[in-house]
Every structure is written in C-alpha cells, then in structure tokens.
N, C-alpha and C positions, 0 to 999 in steps of 0.2 A: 300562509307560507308562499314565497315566491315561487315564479319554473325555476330559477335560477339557484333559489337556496334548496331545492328539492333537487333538482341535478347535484347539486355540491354533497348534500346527503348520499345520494346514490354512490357517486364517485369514492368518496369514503370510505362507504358498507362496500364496495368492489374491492380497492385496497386492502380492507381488512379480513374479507373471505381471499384473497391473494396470497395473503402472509401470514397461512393458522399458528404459526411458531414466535412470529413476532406479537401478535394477539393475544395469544397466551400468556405469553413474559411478561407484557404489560397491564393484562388483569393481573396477575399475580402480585406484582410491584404496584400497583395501585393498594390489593386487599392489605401488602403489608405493612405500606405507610399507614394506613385507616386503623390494622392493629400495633405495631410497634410505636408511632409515637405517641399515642396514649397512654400504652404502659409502660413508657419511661415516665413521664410526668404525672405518675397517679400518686406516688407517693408525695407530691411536693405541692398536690392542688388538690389532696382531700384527706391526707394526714390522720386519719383515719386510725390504719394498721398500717405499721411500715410492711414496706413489700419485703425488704430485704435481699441481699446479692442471688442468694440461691433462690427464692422467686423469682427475679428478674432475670439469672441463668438458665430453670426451667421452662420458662418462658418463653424464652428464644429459642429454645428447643423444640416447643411447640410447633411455635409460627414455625421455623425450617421444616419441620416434619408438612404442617397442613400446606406448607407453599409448595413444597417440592411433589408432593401427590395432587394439588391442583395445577401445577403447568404440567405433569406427566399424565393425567387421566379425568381432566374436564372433560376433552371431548371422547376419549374412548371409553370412559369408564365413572360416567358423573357418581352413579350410585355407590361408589367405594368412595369418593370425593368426600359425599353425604355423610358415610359414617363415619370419617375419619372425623367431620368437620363437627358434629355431634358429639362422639363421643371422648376426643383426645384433649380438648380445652375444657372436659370436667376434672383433671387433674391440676386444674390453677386457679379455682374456686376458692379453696382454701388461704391463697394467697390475695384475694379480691383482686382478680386479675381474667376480668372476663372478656375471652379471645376470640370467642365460639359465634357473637352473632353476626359480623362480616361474612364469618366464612361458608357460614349455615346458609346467610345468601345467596353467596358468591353458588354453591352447590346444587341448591336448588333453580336458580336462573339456570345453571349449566343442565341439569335434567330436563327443564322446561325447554330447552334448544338444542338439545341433540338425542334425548330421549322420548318417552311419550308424554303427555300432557297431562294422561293421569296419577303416574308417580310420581310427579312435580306434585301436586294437591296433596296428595297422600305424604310425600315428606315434609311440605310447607305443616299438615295437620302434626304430624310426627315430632319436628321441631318445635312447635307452637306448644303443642302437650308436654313436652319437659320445662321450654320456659314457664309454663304455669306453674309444673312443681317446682322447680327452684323456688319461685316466688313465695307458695305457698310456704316452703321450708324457711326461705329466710325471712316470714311475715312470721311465723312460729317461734325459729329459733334464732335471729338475725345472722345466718349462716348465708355464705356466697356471695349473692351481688355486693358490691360496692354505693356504696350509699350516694346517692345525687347530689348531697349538699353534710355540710358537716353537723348541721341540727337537723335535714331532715330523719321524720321518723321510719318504721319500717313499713309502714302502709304506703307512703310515700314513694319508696324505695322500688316496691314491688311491683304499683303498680304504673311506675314509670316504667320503667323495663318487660313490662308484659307486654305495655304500649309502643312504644319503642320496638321491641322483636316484630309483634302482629303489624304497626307500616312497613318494619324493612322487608318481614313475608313476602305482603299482600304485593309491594314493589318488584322485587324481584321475582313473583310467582307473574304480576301480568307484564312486565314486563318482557320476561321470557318468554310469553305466552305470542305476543305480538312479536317478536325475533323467531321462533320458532315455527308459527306459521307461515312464516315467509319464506325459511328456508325451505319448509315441508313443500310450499306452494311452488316455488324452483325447482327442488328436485322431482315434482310432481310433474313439473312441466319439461323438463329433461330426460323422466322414464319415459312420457308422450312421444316427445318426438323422435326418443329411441325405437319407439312398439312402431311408430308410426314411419319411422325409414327401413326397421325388418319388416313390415308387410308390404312396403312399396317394392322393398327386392324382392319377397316372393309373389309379389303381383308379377313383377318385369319377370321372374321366372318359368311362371306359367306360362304368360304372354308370349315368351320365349318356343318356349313346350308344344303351345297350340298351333304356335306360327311352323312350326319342324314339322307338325302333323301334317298341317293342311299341305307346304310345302311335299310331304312326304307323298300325300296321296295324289296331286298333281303330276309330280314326276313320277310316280306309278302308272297313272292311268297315262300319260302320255307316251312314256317309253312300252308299255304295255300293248298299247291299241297300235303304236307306229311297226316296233319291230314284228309284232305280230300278221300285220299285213303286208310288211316289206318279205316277210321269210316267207308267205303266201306266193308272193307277185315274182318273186325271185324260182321258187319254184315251179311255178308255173310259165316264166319266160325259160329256163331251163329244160322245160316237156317240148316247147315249140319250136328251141329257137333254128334247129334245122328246117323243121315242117313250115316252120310260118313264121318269117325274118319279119314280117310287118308288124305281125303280135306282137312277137316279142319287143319289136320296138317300142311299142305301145303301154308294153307293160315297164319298162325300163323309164320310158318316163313318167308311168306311176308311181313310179319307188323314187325317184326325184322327186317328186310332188309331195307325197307322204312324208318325207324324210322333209323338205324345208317344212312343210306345215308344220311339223311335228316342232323340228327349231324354233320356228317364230311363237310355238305354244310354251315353249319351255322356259326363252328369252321371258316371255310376258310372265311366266310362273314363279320366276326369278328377279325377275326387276321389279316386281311390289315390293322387294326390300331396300330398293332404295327410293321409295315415293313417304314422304312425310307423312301420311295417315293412312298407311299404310293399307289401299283399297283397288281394289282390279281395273282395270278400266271396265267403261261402259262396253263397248267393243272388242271382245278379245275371242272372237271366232269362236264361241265357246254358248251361243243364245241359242232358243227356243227355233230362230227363222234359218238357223246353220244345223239344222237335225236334215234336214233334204239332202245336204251337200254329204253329209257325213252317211246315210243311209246308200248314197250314191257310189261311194268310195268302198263300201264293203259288197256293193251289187257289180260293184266292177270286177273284185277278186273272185266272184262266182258264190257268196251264199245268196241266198235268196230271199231279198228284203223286202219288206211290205212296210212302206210307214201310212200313220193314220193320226194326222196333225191338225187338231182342231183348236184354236186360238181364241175360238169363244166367238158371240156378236159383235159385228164394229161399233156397236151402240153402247159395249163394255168398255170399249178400245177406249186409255186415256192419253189423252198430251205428257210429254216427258217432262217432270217436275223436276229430276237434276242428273247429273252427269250418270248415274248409276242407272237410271231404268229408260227401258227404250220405247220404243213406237206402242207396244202393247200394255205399257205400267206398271210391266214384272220387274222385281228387280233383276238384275244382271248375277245376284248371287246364287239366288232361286234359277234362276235360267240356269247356270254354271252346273247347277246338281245335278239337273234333270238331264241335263247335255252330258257330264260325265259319268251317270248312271246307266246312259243309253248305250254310250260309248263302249263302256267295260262288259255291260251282256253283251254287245253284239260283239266284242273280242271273244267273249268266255265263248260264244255261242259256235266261233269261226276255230278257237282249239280245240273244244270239245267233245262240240254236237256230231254226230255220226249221221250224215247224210241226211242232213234236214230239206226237206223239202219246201217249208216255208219257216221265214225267221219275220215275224210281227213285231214291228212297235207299233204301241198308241199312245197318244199323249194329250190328254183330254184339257181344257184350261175351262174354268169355270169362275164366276164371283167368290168363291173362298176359295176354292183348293185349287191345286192340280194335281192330275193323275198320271200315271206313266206305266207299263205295261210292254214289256220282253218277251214273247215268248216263242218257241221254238220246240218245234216235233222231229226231234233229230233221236238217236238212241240215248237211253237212259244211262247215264252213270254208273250203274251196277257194271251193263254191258260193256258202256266202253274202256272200263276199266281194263278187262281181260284183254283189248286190243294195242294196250301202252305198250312202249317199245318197251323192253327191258332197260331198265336201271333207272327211269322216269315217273315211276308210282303213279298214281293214281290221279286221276283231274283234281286239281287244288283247289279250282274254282267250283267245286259244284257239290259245297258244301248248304247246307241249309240256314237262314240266319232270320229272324222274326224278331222289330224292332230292335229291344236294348240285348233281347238274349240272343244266342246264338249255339245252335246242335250239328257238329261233326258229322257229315256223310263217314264214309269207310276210308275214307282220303279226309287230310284236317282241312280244313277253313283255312283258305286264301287271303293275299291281304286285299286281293280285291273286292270281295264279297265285306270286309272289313272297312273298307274304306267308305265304302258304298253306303254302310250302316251309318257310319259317324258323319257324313256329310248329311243325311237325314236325320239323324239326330240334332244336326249343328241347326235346322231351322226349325224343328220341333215339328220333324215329319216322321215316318215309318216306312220302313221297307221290307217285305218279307223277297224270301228265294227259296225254290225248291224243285220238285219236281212237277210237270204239269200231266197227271195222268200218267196213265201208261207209257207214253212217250211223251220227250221231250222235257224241257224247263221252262222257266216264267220266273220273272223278277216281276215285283210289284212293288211302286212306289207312291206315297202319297205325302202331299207339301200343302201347308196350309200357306193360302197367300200372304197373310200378315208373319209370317216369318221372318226374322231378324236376326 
C-alpha cells in the first residue's frame, strides 16, 4: 500500500469516528440490503416453500426490530445487539427465511470494537453453537435453513451454512478485532496524555509551592536580620543622640546601609522570578567570603562577634566551572545556606540572648562537607523568658529543632528555626538548635558538599 492510499485510509477512519450517527445509519442500511433483498427473491429462486405474505410481513418485522436496536445500541450496548440478533430471526425459520446470520455479525464485530475482546469470542462460540444446532436439526428433520439449491440434499444444506456462519464469524470476530485494537490503542494514548498533563500541572504546582517556600524564607530572614538591627541602631542612636551627635550620626548611617542592603537582597530574592531557569545569581552578597562583612554589621550594633572562617587549603581551591560557583568551588546555593543560617542565629542571638558576652561563629570547609556553628553564652531561654515585656510571650526563636524533627521550647518554634531546617534539608544537610550548656545557645549545621 502506498503513503498516499494509507493517508486516504486514515482520512476516512477520522471522518467516520467524526460522524458516530452517520456510521451507524450506514452499517445499518448496508445489514439491511444484505437481509431484505434476499428475502424478497427467495421465493422465486429456490421455490422451494412459498414464503407467503405473512412470512414476508413477519419479516419485515424482524429486520425493523434488529435495525432499529442496532443503530440505537451498537455502540452503547453491543451485547443486547447480540441477543436480539440470535435470538429474534429464530421466529422466521419456519418460513425458510434466515435473517439471523448478517446480523449475528454485524453484533459481534460491534462487541469486538467497543466492548472487550473476550465476549466477542465467547458470542462468536455462542452463535457458532446454535448454527450447529440448527444444522443438525435440519440434517435430521429438514427443518429451517433454506436449501442451497433446489436438488441439493440436507447434508448439503447443513453443511453449507455451518460454513458460511464460521467465515462470516471468523471475519467479523478478526476483523473487529483489528478496529478495536486501534481504537483501544487511541484511547490508550489519549488517557496518557491526559495522566500525563494532570501530573505536569501538579509538577507546576509543587514547583510553584517550593518556589513560595524558598521565597518565603528569603524574605524572612531578610526582613528579620534588617529590621532587627535597624530597631537595634535606632535605639541605640536614641540613648546618644544628645550625648554624642557623632555616634549617632554614625549609627544613622548604619540604618541606611542596613536598610539598602537589605533592598538590594530582597530585589535579588524577587527577581529570580523573572530569570528563565529560574537560579540565583553567582553573586548575590549572600557567599561564604560576605560572612566577615555580615559578622561586622552585628559587631557594630554591639553583640559580640567572633567569627572563625576556614575555607579549607588553596591546594582544595578550584577554578569556577560556571556561573553558579565561585573562587572556592562551592556552589552559591550551599554558600546561600550557610550565609542565611548564620544570619538568622546571629539575629535570634541579638533578640534573645541576655547579655552575651561572646557570640561564635565557625565555619569549617572541608573536601565533603561543611560545618557551621552559632553559638552564644547569653542567658538561657527559660530566663529570659520571665524578662519579655508583657503581651510578647516567650522567644519564638529558641525553640529546639534536630534535622527532619522538631521539639517545642515552652515558647513554639519560630519560622525561623523552620526555615533554617528546610534549607538544610533542601541540600541533604542537618541542623540541630538548642541550648548550649548552662548558658547560652548553639545552632549546628552540617552540608555535604555534593548537595544539589
């Protein structure tokens, strides 16, 4: 077969699944030419038994009955098709007026293409096992079928018409079998791409979901770490700004400085939503080499910071393979964590802590991992609870949280201690939080470098 006569085929079979109501009427009107002009000319080309008017009335009867429940329930309802088409042309037997095996057909191809593939077989056996009896009965008693020829005998008869039913079966059983697989394999391919655009929207949903998260904890820790030292630097140019106009000046352009920093972090938190692959830049004040400036920024407000920044050998130190890792071969997302984990202890540690006298970080860089380390001897959370102003409960932040789980201080879990966790989680790292000792607190973080 040609490309050309197989497109024309195709083009057809499209037309003809187009128009299930035109399809219909036209098998129908085919089955009934196949049985009505037959049974007008039976009497006059095999003279036989006259049919007679009321045979040839009943008849007609038939055929309208099996036409009209095969254009109404080929396709919704083949197996009622089936019986009708079995059992209603045994009342025109008696007339030698056999209507039954078109339609027995026509019924079974319709099972075979819109039902399952096994009750086709099983009605193809089903039919096939009555035309035997018949057979047998009119090779016994010359009852039923209409004889092939006007001398043939009943053996003859019988075993024409056995023959006859089992091709038209066997025809209309593979036939349908090949129509029905096709369509099976269409709508097989149309449930697919249905399963397969509902998970792509609940892919885009999550993607969605995670994107609000991270977003979420961004603008957390930015609005968190900025206001939090601006309400610091604010109060504290407030204690001076009689005693000492220079301070305060001093401090007033820290809360500027704070306050753009803080903008320009928020700008960059917010505008990965409009970058096509949707990734941070390499550069976004936010890396392992901006831990100094940011340890600087809280030594200014007056806690008492200690950092301890080891970067590993330069002999580790690799050349930047792409836009995402820098001078030392970290990624920039792995840097991001450790940078906004630091961030948010040394916030919690500047609301919290009650007169710390040293506030630690260390941040250890190694061939797999890296380490990170908060900690602070300020008064313990039980204590400072008693000193909250009224109507402000309890420190939010200095709740306890150890990797995926997380245990309630006497004040709930903060979203910041929350945040902290799922960004460590996000590279298949661990962070616990709690109390260190007697005094003070301690965040501890730990990132495998191969994180992704």
């Amino acid at each position: 077969m040609t490309d050309g006569s197989a497109r024309a085929l195709d083009r057809a079979a499209s037309r003809w699944q187009r128009h299930p109501h035109a399809a219909d009427a036209l098998t129908t009107l085919s089955w009934v030419v196949l049985t009505a002009v037959p049974m007008f000319t039976a009497e006059s080309a095999i003279a036989v038994r006259p049919v007679g008017p009321w045979g040839l009335g009943l008849g007609l009867v038939v055929v309208a009955i099996v036409a009209t429940t095969m254009m109404l329930f080929r396709r919704r309802n083949p197996v009622l098709l089936f019986l009708v088409a079995v059992t209603l042309p045994l009342v025109l037997l008696p007339f030698s007026l056999d209507v039954g095996a078109f339609a027995v057909a026509y019924a079974v191809f319709a099972i075979a293409v819109y039902d399952r593939m096994s009750r086709a077989w099983i009605a193809g056996a089903i039919a096939y096992a009555v035309t035997l009896a018949l057979s047998a009965v009119h090779l016994l008693t010359g009852f039923g079928f209409t004889p092939v020829n006007r001398s043939g005998s009943r053996l003859d008869t019988a075993l024409t018409w056995a023959a006859f039913d089992l091709l038209l079966l066997l025809v209309a059983l593979l036939w349908g079998q090949n129509a029905g697989n096709r369509r099976r394999y269409v709508a097989a391919l149309v449930e697919r791409a249905r399963i397969l655009e509902h998970e792509r929207d609940q892919e885009a949903q999550l993607a969605a979901l995670a994107e609000r998260s991270r977003i979420a904890r961004d603008v957390h820790d930015i609005v968190s770490h900025s206001l939090s030292v601006i309400v610091r630097l604010a109060d504290g140019t407030r204690a001076v700004f009689d005693a000492d106009p220079d301070r305060a000046r001093e401090a007033v352009g820290q809360i500027g400085g704070v306050a753009r920093s803080s903008l320009d972090e928020m700008r960059r938190a917010l505008g990965v939503l409009e970058r096509p692959n949707g990734q941070e830049s390499a550069r976004s004040g936010t890396g392992l080499e901006d831990l100094p400036r940011l340890a600087e920024v809280y030594r200014g407000i007056g806690l008492p910071v200690r950092l301890d920044l080891d970067l590993g050998p330069s002999e580790h130190r690799e050349p930047p393979a792409s836009a995402a890792v820098d001078a030392q071969g970290i990624p920039a997302g792995l840097q991001m964590t450790v940078f906004r984990v630091v961030q948010e202890s040394l916030t919690n540690a500047l609301r919290h802590a009650e007169a710390p006298t040293q506030v630690r970080v260390e941040v250890r860089v190694t061939e797999d991992s890296i380490h990170a380390e908060v900690r602070d001897d300020g008064t313990p959370a039980t204590v400072a609870a008693e000193s909250v102003r009224p109507g402000h409960g309890g420190p939010p932040e200095r709740g306890r949280t150890s990797g995926s789980a997380s245990v309630s201080a006497p004040a709930r879990v903060g979203r910041g201690l929350l945040g902290m966790r799922e960004r460590a989680a996000l590279y298949g790292g661990t962070l616990d939080a709690g109390p260190a000792g007697a005094r003070g607190w301690a965040v501890r973080l730990a990132l495998p470098r191969s994180g992704s």
